[in-house]
C-alpha positions, 0 to 999 in steps of 0.5 A: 948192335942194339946201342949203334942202331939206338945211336944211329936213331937218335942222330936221324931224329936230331936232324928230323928236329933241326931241318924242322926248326930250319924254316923258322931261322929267319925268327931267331933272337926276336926281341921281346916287347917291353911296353911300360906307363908313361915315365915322366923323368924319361920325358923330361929329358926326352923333351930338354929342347921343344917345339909347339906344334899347331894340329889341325883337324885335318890331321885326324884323317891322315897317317898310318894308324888310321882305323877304317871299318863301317863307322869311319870311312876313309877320307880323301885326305887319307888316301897315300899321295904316293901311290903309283902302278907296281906294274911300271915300277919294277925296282919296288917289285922285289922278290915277289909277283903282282897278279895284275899288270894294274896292281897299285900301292904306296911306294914306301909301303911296297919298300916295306913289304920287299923287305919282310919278303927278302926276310921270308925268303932267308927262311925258305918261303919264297912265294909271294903274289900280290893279288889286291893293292889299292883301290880307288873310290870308283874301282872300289864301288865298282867291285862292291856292285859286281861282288855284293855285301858278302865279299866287298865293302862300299866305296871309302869303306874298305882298307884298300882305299887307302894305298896302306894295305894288300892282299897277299897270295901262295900261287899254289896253296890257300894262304890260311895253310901256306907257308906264307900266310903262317910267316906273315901271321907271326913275323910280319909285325917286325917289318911294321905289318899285322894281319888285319882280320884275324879268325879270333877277333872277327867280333871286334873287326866285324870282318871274317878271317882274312889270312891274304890282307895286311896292313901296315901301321909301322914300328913300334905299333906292330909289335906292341899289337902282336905283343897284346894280341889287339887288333887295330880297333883294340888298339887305338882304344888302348892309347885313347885309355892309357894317354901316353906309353914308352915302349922298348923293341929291337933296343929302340925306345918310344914313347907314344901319346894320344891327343884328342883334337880340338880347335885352336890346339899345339901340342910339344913335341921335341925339336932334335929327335924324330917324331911322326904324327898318324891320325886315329880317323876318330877323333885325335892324332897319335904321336910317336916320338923316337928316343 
């Protein structure tokens, strides 16, 4: 009798561990990241057939990876031009609740973000609002007189102005014990989302933790950021040092590369692969080529 009530103990514990496990199926077979220096022999055949390309400084302040904090406010050629009310777009509103009927953001990134929740939602979590969206430079001075210093951010200073990020909620928990927000904090880099304002990095960000506000750069930079461990500040700092890296996610393979700007400037980009160009908001534009 004690060798079956010993068999029948360890088949309980078994599925105690894999109902535990359960949760975090939609993690299986993540791939690491592979980030390696600049590989010349790899340019060159990346780059058999190129094109130069003039760059402006306009360019600086446009694209995804645009740092905003208090010493680089957004500028109005940052601003996503494809921002519309999610309210009165019901097909980019999957999987998830809007707080309020007045709720904007970019429509690629609401795509983006209807996915990793369709991800989250294989996994069992499954409850999602989102509480902020973009804002406005008026809305955003508006917010900043009525809150203060302590909870807002002055107009053209805060991330929301762009359409690139949104505050995420749990309707029943805070987001720092939810489910949701522990989803979000280990798999959003996947769906080239990061948690902006981590607790360990609020020295670097000068923002306290934020567990709700995510932002979206895109792949491959999310996973290189989750990789590292940056923040958007580390980051960019990281390829303004390193001037050029390839890096390998999901068996894709990039290389990405930092210019500063200056007048009168072309930079070589290849003419039969895909490219994209994100300003720093600084002082230079990065450029992910796709191998």
């Amino acid at each position: 009798m004690k060798k079956w009530g010993c068999l029948i103990l360890l088949l309980v514990s078994l599925c105690v561990v894999f109902v535990n496990r359960g949760s975090f199926e939609s993690r299986e077979d993540i791939p690491s990241v592979e980030v390696q220096g600049y590989d010349q022999e790899e340019d060159r055949s990346a780059y058999d057939n190129i094109q130069k390309l003039k760059v402006i400084e306009e360019q600086i302040y446009q694209g995804n990876l645009l740092l905003v904090n208090s010493e680089y406010p957004v500028r109005q050629e940052g601003v996503k031009s494809d921002v519309v009310n999610l309210f009165k777009h019901n097909e980019l509103v999957k999987g998830y609740g809007l707080l309020y009927n007045d709720t904007y953001l970019s429509e690629d990134i609401a795509r983006e973000f209807s996915e990793l929740v369709a991800a989250a939602d294989k996994g069992g979590v499954d409850n999602f609002w989102i509480t902020s969206g973009y804002r406005d430079f008026d809305e955003q001075r508006q917010l900043y007189q009525e809150k203060g210093s302590g909870t807002a951010l002055p107009a053209g200073y805060s991330e929301h102005n762009l359409g690139l990020s949104l505050d995420v909620g749990n309707t029943q928990t805070p987001m720092a014990k939810a489910p949701e927000g522990e989803w979000i904090e280990e798999n959003a880099w996947e769906y080239g989302f990061i948690l902006r304002y981590p607790e360990d990095k609020t020295d670097i960000t000068g923002i306290q933790y934020e567990p709700w506000h995510i932002r979206y750069v895109g792949l491959p930079h999310s996973a290189i950021m989750k990789e590292k461990n940056f923040v958007l500040e580390e980051y960019l700092d990281y390829l303004k040092e390193e001037k050029v890296i390839s890096v390998s996610v999901k068996g894709k393979k990039y290389q990405i590369s930092y210019y500063a700007v200056h007048k009168n400037m072309t930079i070589q980009v290849p003419s039969k692969l895909h490219y994209e160009i994100s300003g720093n908001n600084m002082d230079g534009v990065i450029v992910t080529v796709f191998l």
